[in-house]
One Martini backbone bead per residue (centre of mass of N, CA, C, O) as a GRO file, in nm:
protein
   82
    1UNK     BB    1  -0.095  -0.107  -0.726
    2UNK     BB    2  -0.096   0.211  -0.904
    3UNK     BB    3   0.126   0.428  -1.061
    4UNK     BB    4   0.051   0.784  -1.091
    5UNK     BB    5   0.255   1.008  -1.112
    6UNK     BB    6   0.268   1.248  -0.905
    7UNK     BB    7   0.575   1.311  -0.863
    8UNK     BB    8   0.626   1.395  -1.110
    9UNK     BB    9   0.868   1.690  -1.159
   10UNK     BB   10   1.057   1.697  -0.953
   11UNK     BB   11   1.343   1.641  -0.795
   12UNK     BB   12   1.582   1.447  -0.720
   13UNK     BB   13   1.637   1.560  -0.439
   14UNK     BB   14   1.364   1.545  -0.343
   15UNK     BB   15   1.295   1.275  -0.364
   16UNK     BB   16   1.531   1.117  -0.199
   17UNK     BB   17   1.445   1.285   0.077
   18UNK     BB   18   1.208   1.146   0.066
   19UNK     BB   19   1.277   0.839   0.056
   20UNK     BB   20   1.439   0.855   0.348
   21UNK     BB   21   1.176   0.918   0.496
   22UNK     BB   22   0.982   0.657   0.422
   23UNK     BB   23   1.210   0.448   0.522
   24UNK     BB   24   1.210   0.602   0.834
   25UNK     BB   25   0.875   0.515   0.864
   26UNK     BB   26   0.925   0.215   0.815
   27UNK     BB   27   1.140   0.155   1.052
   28UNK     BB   28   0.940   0.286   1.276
   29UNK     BB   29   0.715   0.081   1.239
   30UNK     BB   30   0.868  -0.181   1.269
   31UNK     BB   31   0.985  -0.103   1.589
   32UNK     BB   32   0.726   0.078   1.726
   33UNK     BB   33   0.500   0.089   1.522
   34UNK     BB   34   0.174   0.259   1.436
   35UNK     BB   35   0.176   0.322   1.769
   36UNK     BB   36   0.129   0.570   2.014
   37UNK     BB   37   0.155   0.681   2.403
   38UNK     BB   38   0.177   0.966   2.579
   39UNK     BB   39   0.094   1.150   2.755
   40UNK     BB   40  -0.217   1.146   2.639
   41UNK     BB   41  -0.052   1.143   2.357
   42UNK     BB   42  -0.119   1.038   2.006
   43UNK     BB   43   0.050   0.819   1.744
   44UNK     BB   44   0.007   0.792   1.409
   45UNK     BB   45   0.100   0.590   1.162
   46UNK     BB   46   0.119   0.486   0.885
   47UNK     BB   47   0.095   0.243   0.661
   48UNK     BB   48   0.276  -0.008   0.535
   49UNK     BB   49   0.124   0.023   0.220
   50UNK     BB   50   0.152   0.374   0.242
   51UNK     BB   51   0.471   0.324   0.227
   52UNK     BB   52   0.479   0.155  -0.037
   53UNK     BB   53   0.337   0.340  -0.240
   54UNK     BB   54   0.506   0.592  -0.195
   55UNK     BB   55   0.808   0.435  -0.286
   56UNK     BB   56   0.686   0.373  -0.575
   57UNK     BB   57   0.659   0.678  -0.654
   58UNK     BB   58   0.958   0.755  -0.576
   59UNK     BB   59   1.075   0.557  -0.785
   60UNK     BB   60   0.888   0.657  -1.030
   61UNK     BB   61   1.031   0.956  -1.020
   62UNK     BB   62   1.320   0.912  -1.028
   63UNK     BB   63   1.360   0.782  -1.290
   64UNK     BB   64   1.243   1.025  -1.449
   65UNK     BB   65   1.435   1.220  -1.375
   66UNK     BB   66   1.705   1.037  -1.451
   67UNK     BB   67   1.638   0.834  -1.718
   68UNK     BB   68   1.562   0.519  -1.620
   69UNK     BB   69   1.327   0.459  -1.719
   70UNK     BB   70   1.140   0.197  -1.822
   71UNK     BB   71   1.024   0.136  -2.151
   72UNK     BB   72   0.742   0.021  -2.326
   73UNK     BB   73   0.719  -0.074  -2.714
   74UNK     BB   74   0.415  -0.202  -2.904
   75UNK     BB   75   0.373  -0.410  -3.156
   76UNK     BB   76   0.095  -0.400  -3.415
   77UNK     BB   77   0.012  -0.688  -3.599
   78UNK     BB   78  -0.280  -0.687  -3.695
   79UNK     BB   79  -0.297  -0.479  -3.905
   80UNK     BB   80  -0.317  -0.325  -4.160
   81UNK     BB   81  -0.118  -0.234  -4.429
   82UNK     BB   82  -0.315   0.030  -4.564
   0.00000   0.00000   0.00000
């Protein structure tokens, strides 16, 4: 699962609020199921998966809207130095 940074550009509020969202998305599949059928109408959620890659881009787009991301630069060592 890699992070694509779709949802970078957001702002703090609207991630969060996805968040809250997705949150409650897991823990409605995780205690009712991912599927259900009532009066003869059926509603399948997110798969679990779906639902974890989600909030990986919300937790990745949410660092860097906050200034929190932590990113890494490596020195190239091998080059000549001329």
């Amino acid at each position: 699962m890699a992070i694509t940074g779709e949802l970078v550009g957001l702002d703090a509020d609207t991630l969060t609020t996805m968040r809250t969202n997705a949150i409650a998305e897991l823990n409605a599949a995780l205690t009712a199921g991912q599927s259900y059928s009532i009066a003869g109408r059926s509603h399948n959620r997110a798969s679990l998966a779906q639902i974890r890659a989600t909030l990986a881009e919300i937790s990745h787009a949410l660092q860097v809207a906050q200034g929190t991301k932590v990113t890494r630069t490596y020195a190239n060592c091998s080059a000549d130095p001329e």
